[in-house]
SEZAVO-921917 format. One record per residue (C-alpha): residue number from 1; x, y, z. Coordinates in pm, 1 decimal, decimal comma. Layout:
// residues N
> num|X|Y|Z
> NUM|X|Y|Z .
...
END
This chain:
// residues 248
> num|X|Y|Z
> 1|9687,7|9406,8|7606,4 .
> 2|9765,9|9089,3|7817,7 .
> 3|10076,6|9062,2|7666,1 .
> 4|10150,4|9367,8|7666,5 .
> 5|10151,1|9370,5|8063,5 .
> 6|10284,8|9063,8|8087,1 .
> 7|10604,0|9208,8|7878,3 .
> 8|10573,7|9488,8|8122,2 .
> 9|10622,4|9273,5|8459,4 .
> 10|10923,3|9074,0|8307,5 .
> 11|11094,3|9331,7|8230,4 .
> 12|11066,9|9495,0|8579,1 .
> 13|11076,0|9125,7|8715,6 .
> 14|11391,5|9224,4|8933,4 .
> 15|11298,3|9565,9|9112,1 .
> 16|10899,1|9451,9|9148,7 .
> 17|11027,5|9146,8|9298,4 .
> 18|11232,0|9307,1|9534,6 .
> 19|10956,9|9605,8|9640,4 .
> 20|10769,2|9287,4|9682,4 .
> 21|10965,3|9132,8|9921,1 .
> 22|11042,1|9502,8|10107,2 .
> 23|10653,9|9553,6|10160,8 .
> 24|10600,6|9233,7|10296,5 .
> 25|10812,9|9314,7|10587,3 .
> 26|10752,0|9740,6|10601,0 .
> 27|10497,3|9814,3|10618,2 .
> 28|10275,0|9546,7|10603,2 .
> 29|10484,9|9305,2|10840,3 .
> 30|10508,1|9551,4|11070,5 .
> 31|10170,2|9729,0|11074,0 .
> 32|10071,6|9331,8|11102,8 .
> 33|10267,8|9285,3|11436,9 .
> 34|10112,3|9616,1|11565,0 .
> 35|9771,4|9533,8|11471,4 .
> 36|9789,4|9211,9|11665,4 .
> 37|9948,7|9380,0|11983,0 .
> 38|9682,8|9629,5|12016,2 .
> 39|9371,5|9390,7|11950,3 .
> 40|9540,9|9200,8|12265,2 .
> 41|9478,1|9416,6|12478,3 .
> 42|9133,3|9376,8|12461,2 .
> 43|9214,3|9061,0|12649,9 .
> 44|9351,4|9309,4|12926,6 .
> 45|9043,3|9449,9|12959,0 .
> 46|8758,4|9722,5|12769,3 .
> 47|8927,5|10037,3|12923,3 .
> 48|9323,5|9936,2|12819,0 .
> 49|9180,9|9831,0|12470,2 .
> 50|8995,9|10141,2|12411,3 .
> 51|9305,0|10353,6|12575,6 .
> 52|9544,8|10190,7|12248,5 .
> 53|9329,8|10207,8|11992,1 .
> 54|9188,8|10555,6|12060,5 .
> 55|9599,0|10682,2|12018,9 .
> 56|9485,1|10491,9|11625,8 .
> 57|9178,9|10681,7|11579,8 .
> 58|9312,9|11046,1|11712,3 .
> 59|9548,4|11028,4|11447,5 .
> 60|9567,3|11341,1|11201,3 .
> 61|9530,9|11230,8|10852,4 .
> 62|9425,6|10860,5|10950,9 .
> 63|9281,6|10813,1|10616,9 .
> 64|9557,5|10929,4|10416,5 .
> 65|9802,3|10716,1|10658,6 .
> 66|9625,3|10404,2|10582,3 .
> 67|9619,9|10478,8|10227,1 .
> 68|9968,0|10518,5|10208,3 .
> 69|10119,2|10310,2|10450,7 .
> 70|9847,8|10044,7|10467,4 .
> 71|9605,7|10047,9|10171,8 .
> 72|9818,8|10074,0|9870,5 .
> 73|10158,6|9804,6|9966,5 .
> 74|9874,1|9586,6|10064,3 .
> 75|9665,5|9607,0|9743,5 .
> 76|10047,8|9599,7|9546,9 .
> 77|10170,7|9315,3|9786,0 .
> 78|9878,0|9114,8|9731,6 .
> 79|9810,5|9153,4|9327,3 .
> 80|10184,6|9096,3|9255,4 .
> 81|10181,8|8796,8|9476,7 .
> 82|9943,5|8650,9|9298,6 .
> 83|10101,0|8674,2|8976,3 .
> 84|10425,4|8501,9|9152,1 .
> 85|10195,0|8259,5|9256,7 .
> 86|10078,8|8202,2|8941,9 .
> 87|10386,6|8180,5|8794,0 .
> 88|10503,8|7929,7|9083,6 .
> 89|10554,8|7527,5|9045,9 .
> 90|10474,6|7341,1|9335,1 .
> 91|10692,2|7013,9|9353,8 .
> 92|10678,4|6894,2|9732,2 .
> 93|10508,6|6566,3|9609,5 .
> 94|10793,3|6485,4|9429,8 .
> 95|11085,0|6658,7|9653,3 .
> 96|10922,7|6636,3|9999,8 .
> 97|11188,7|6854,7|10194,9 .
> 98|11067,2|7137,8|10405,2 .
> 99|11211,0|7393,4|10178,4 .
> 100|10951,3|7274,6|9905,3 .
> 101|10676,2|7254,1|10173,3 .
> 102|10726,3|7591,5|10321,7 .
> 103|10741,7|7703,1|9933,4 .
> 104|10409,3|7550,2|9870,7 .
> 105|10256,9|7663,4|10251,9 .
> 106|10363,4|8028,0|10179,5 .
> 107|10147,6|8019,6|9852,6 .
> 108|9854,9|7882,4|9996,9 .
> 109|9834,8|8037,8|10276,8 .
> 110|9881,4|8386,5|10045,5 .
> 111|9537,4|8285,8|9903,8 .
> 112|9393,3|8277,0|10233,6 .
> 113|9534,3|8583,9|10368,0 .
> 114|9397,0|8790,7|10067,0 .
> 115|9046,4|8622,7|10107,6 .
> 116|9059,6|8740,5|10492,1 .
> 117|9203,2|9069,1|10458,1 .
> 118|8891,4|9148,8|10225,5 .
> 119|8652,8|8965,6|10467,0 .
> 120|8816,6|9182,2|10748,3 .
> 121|8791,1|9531,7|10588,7 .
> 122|8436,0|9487,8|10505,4 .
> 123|8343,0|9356,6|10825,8 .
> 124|8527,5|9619,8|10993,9 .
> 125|8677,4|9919,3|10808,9 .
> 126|8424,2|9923,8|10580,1 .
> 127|8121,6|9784,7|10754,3 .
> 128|7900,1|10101,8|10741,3 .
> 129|7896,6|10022,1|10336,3 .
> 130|7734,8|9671,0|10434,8 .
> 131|7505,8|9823,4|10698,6 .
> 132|7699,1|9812,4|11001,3 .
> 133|7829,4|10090,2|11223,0 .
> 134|8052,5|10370,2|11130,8 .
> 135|8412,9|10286,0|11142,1 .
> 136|8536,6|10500,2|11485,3 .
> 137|8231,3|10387,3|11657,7 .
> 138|8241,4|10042,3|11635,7 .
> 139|8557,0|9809,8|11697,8 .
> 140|8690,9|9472,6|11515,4 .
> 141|8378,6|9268,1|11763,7 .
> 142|8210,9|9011,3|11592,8 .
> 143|7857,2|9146,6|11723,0 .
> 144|7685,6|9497,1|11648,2 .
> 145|7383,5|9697,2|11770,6 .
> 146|7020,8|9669,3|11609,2 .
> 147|6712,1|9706,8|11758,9 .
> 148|6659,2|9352,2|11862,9 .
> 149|6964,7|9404,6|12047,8 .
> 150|7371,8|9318,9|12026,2 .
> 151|7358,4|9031,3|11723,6 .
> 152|7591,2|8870,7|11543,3 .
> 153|7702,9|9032,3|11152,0 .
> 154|7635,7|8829,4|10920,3 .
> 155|7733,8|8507,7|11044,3 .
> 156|7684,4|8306,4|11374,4 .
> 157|7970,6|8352,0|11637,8 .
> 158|8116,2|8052,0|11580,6 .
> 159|8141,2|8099,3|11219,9 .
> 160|8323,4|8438,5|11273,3 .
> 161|8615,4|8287,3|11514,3 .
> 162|8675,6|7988,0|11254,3 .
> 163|8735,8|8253,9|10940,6 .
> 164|8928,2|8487,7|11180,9 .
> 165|9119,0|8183,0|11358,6 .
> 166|9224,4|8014,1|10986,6 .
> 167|9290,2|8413,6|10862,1 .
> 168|9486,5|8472,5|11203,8 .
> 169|9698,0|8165,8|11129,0 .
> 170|9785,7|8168,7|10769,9 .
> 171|9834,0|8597,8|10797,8 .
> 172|10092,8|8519,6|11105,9 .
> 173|10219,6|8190,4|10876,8 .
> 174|10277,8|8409,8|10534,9 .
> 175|10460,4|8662,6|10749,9 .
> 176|10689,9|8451,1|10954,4 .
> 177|10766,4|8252,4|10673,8 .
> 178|10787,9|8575,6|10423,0 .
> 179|11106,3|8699,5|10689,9 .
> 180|11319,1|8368,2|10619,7 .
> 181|11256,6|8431,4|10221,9 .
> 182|11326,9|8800,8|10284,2 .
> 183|11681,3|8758,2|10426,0 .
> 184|11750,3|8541,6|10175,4 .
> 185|11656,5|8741,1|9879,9 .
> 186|11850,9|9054,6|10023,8 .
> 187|12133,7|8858,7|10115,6 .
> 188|12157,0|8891,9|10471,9 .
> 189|12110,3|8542,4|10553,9 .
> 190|12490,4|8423,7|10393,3 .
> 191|12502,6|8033,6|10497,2 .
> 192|12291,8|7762,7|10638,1 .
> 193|12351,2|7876,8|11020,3 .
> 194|12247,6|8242,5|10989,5 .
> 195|11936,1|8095,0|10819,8 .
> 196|11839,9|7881,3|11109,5 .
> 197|11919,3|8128,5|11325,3 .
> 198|11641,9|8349,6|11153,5 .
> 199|11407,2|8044,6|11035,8 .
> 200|11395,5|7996,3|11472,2 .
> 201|11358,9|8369,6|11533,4 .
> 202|11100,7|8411,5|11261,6 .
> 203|10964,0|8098,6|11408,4 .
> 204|10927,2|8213,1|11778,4 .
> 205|10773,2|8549,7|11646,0 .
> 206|10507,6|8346,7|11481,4 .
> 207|10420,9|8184,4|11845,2 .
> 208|10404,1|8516,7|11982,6 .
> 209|10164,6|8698,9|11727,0 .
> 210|9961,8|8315,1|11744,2 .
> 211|9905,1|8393,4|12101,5 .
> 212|9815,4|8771,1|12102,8 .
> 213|9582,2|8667,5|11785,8 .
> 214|9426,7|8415,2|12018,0 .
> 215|9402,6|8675,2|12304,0 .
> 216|9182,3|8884,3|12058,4 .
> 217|8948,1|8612,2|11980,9 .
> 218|8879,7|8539,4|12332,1 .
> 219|8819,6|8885,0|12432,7 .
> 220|8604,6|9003,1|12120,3 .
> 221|8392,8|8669,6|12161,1 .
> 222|8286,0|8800,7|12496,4 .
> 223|8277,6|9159,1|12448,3 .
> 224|8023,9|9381,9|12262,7 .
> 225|8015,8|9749,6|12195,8 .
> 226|7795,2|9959,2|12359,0 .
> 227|7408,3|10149,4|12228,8 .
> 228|7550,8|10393,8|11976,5 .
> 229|7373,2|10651,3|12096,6 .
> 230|7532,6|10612,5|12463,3 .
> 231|7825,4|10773,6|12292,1 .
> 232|8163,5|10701,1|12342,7 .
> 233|8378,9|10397,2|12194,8 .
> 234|8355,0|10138,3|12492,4 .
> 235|8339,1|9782,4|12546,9 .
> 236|8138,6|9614,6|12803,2 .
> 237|8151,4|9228,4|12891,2 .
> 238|7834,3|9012,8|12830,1 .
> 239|7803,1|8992,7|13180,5 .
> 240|7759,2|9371,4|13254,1 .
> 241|7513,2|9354,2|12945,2 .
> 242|7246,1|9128,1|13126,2 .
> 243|7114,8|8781,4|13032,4 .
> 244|6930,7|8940,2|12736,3 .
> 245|7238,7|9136,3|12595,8 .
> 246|6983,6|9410,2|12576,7 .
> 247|7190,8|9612,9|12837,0 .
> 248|7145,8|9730,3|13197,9 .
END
């Protein structure tokens, strides 16, 4: 049976390479870069947060969109990976020229952006399955709402912006990195210039998403949702919550 699949993936080596390759730039690349813009604006404050990510969540069909668009390249994106990772040599011991380390980088930091895309659905998407609050109601905050009050899920706060800084990183990393390999594989990168044109662009991309994922961090750090049953989607600051977090 093994074999069998094995057999199965050589022999569409070429075209599942390439549909690789494709989803890691649309639509995962780019749902990526959204994702990251909108969480910023949390930094901006609760009410332009909750105005961009309530155009998200009016969406018809939101499930079936993030099945399609969002679900499925990322569950093919990430198994497939794995078996090119698999299948990989690392050699930048031996050959230590950025080429081999960005090789070697893009693999490792694949592993990490699986483990923290799981992490992040079932802390958010999927937190009412680990007894947290229905997704719609609650937003990607690292605290929710029991009875003793807003608390920390699962982990203490500062054990929440570690995983989500190290995810943050190697997600905007695997991405960046993923466009240089991308225009090489489809041949738009023809010669060494055009690919340090792009290696610089991709570069100063990375920067960008780096900052808006710090932006996030900050501003979900100091921001919790509000009593469920005060309705509504919004985020208040710590300080409008009290010295107990209990609320006003």
């Amino acid at each position: 049976m093994a074999d069998s699949a094995l057999g199965l993936l050589d022999r569409y080596h070429f075209p599942l390479r390439r549909l690789h390759s494709l989803t890691g730039i649309v639509p995962i690349g780019a749902f990526l870069v959204n994702h990251l813009l909108a969480n910023s604006t949390a930094f901006l404050g609760a009410r332009n947060f909750d105005h961009h990510i309530g155009i998200i969540h009016d969406l018809p069909w939101l499930l079936g969109i993030e099945i399609v668009f969002i679900f499925a390249p990322l569950a093919f994106h990430g198994l497939y990976g794995l078996v090119i990772a698999w299948q990989g040599k690392v050699n930048q011991n031996q050959y230590p020229y950025m080429d081999n380390w960005r090789y070697t980088l893009q693999r490792i930091t694949a592993y990490i952006t699986i483990v923290f895309v799981l992490i992040h659905l079932a802390h958010f998407r999927f937190a009412y399955l680990f007894g947290g609050q229905e997704y719609g109601d609650a937003y990607p905050t690292f605290f929710t709402f029991t009875r003793a009050g807003f608390q920390s899920m699962w982990f203490p706060i500062w054990v929440w912006m570690v995983i989500y800084a190290v995810g943050t990183t190697a997600a905007v990393f695997h991405f960046c990195n993923g466009i240089v390999t991308f225009c090489i594989t489809w041949g738009i990168t023809g010669g060494v210039a055009a690919r340090q044109k792009v290696s610089v662009a991709a570069g100063a991309l990375a920067v960008v998403l780096f900052v808006w994922g710090v932006l996030s961090l900050v501003a979900f750090g100091q921001q919790r949702p509000v009593r469920p049953e005060a309705g509504g989607r919004t985020m208040v600051s710590a300080e409008q919550l009290g010295p107990t977090g209990a609320g006003p």
